[in-house]
N, C-alpha and C positions, 0 to 999 in steps of 0.2 A: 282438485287443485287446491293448496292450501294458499292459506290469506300470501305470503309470502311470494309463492310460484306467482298470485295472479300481480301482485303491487309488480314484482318484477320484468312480470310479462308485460304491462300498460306502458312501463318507463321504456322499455324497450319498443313497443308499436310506435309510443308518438315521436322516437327518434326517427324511425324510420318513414314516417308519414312526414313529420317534418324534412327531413332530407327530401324528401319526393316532391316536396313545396319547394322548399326555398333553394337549393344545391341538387340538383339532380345530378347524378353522376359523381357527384365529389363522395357520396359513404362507399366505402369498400363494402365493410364487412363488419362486425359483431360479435364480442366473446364477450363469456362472463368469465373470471378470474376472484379471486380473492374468498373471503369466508363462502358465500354462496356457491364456489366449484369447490373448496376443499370438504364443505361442510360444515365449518366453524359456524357460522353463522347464531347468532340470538335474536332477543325481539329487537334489536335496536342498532341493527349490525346495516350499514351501507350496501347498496348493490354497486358494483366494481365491473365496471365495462371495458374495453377494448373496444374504442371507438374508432374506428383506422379510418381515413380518411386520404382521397388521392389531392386534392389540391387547397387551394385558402379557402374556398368558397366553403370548405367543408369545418372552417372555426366558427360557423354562426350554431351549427348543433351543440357547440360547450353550454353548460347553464350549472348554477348552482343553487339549490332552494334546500328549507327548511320544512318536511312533514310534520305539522302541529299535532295530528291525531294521536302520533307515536314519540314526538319531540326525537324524530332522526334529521341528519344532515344526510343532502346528497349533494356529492358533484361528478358531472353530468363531462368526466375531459375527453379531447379528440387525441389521438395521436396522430403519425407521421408516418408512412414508410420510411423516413431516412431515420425517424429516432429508434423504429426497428432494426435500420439497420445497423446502426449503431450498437442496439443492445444484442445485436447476432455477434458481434466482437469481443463478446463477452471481458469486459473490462471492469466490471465490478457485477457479485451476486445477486442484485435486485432483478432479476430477468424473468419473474415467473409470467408477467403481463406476456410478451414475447412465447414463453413455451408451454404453460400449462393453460392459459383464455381456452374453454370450449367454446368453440364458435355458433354462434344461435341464428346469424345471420350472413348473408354471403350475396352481395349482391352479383357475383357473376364467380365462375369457378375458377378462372384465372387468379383472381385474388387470393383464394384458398391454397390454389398451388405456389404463388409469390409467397405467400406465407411460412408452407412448409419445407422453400427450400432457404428461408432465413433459418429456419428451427433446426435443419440440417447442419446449416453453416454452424451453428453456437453448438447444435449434439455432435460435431465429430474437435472442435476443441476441446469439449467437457472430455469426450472419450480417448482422446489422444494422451500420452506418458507426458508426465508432469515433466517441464521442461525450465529448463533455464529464464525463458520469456517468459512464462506462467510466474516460477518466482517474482520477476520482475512488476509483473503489476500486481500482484498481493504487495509486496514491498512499496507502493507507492501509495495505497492506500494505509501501512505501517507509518509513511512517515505522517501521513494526514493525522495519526493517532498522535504520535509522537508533537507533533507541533501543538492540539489539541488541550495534549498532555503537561505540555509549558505554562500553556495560558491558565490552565488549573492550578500551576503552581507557584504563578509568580502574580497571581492576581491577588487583590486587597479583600473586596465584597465576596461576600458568601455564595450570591446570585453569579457572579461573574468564576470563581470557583468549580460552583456548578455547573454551568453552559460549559466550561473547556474539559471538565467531567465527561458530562452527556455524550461532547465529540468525540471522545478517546475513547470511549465505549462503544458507540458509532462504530466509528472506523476501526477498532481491536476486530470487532464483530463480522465486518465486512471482510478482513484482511484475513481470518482465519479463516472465513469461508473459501476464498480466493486462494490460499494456500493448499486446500482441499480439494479441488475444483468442482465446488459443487456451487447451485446457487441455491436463495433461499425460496421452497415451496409454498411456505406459510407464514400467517400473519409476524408482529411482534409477539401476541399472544403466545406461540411455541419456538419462540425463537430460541429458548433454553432447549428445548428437548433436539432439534437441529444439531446447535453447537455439541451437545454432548454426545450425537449419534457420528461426530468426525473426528479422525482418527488426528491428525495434526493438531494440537491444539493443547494447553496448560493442565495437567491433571486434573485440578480444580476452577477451570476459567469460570462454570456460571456461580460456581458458590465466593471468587473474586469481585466478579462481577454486580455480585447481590451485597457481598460486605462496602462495594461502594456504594449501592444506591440508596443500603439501609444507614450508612452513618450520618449522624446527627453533630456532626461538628467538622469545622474545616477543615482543621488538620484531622481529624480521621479519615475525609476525604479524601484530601492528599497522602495520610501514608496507605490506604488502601489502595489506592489506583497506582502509587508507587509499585507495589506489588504485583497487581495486577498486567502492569506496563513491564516491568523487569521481565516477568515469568513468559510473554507473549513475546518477547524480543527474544529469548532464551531459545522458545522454541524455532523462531527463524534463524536463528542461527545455526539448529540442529538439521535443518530443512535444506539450508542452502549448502550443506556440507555434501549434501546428497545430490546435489544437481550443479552442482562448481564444475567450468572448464577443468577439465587435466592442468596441471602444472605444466611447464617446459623446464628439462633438466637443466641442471646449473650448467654451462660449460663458457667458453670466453667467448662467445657471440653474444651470451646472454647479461652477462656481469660486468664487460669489457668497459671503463669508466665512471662506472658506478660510485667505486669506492674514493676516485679524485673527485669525482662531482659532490660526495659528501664533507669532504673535507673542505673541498673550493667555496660552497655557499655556506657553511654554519660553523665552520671550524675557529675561525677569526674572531667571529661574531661572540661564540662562546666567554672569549679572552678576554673583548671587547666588554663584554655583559659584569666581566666577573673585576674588571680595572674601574670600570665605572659605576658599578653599583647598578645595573639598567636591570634590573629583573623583567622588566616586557622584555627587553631584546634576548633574553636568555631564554626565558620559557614559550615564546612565540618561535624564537630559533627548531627551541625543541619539538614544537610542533609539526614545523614545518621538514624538520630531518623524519618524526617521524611518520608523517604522510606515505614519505617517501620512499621506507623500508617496507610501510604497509603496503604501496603499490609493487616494489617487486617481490613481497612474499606473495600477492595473489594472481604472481604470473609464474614466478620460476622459483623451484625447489631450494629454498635455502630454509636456517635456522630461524629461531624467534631472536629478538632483539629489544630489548627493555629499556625503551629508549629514554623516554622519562622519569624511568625508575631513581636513576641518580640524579633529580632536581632537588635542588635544598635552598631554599629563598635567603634562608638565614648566613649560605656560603657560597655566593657564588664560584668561587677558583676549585671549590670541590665538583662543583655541577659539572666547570668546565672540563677538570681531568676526567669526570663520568662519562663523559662524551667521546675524550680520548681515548677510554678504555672499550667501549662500543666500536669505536672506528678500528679497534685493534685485534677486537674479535670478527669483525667483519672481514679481516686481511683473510684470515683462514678461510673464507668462503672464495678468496683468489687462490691460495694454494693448490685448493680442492681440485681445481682447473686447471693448474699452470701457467696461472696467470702472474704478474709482477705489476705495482703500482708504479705509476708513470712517474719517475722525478728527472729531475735536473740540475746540475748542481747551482748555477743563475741561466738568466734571458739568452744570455750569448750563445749557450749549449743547449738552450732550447731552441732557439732557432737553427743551430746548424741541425738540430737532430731534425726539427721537424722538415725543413726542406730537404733534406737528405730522405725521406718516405716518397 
């Protein structure tokens, strides 16, 4: 047994002899996980338990100490069935504690079989066709990046910089994994060699990833992680092209008031914006029309729309014709249907029309 197996093996008896003191019944079971099951390990490398525990009684075996002979850190954490079960829902790739711990201890087999039908639950997600709800939570860890991402670049200090850095890479890191559905087997240590073994992912994400962490100035910082961030969103976008609801064709169920309701809330406002000089109320207008056209290009088959392409700060009554001319290509999308924009010639003829339905 080498020096390593035996340190290993001691940290593990007097958990379990402690357990048998002070909590009896509270240790499930015991794995090891991390450099020690993959191998990584060196002289200086932590032992990484799976310390599963059924109730509180089982937080008095946490401990953390420092081995002077070696100048290693250990800590000694419990976990939870419910944080397994947790990470059986695979919701982000840190899951290797949950799937790959070989177990070295097992206080009763029932545990062992609790365990392997969590392992089950998260191995038939992994193995299940990448799905719409799979995008969905790689994308939430994207925006984690995204926000990350901000703090990087609207921050003053270098230190502060870096920390919204570090998270963007973080979370890039996590969220590609997650778009793959794999999780991560091994330390940070190979986390390059991971990333660049999945197929989703920026051509060049670790060699991105390294021009951020080698630059020596803030703004290289920031335009590398610019990069970095551009080409990662890029790829979700190529991702989600792939797993997007069907469209529903255009037809007058689908379109049916659309094109009054674009004129009724921003058509005015435009007018408004461009008589009084209000550039918010023009470009927040434009916003908000093009929200709008976003949402039903990502339900029902129609053309693109450039919505704010015609903003011009310097003109507003030009913005506002641009808008007119938007509203006027959208008519053709009533055509296409047989549909007609609802007018009136005033109030009076609208209400007889409308009580007349």
């Amino acid at each position: 047994m080498s020096y390593f197996e035996e340190r290993n093996q001691k940290i593990i008896d007097a958990v379990i002899e402690k357990a048998n003191k002070v909590c009896p019944g509270a240790l499930a079971l015991i794995g090891i996980y991390g450099s020690f099951m993959t191998g990584d390990f060196y002289e200086k490398s932590d032992l990484d338990l799976l310390i599963l525990v059924n109730d509180d009684r089982g937080w008095q075996l946490a401990s953390t100490f420092i081995q002077d002979d070696l100048q290693v850190g250990h800590d000694i954490y419990c976990t939870t069935w419910d944080y397994l079960q947790n990470e059986a829902r695979y919701e982000h790739p840190n899951i290797s504690k949950l799937m790959d711990a070989r177990i070295v201890y097992c206080a009763d087999e029932k545990y062992r079989n609790r365990l392997e039908l969590l392992r089950k639950e998260a191995k038939d997600i992994l193995e299940a066709p990448f799905s719409e709800k799979d995008y969905a939570k790689a994308e939430r860890l994207l925006k984690e990046a995204e926000h990350c991402y901000t703090l990087a670049m609207t921050a003053e200090l270098k230190s502060d910089v870096l920390e919204g850095a570090g998270g963007a890479i973080y979370y890039i890191e996590n969220a590609i994994a997650m778009l793959n559905k794999q999780y991560f087997h091994y330390s940070v240590k190979r986390v390059y060699e991971e990333l660049n073994a999945m197929q989703n992912r920026p051509d060049k994400l670790c060699d991105r990833i390294e021009d951020v962490v080698s630059a020596t100035s803030v703004l290289s910082v920031q335009n590398h992680l610019s990069i970095l961030m551009r080409e990662t969103m890029e790829v979700f976008r190529r991702v989600r092209e792939t797993v997007a609801v069907p469209k529903k064709a255009a037809t007058e169920d689908t379109l049916s008031g659309t094109y009054e309701e674009m004129y009724s809330n921003w058509r005015s406002k435009m007018y408004l914006a461009a008589e009084t000089g209000n550039r918010h109320l023009a470009f927040m207008s434009l916003i908000s029309a093009k929200a709008m056209f976003s949402e039903i290009d990502g339900e029902v088959c129609i053309d693109r729309y450039d919505v704010l392409g015609g903003y011009d700060p310097q003109d507003l009554h030009k913005t506002a014709k641009a808008y007119d001319g938007v509203l006027e290509k959208y008519l053709q999308e009533y055509s296409k249907v047989g549909l007609q924009a609802n007018h009136y010639s005033d109030i009076d003829a609208f209400a007889r029309g409308y009580q007349a339905i």
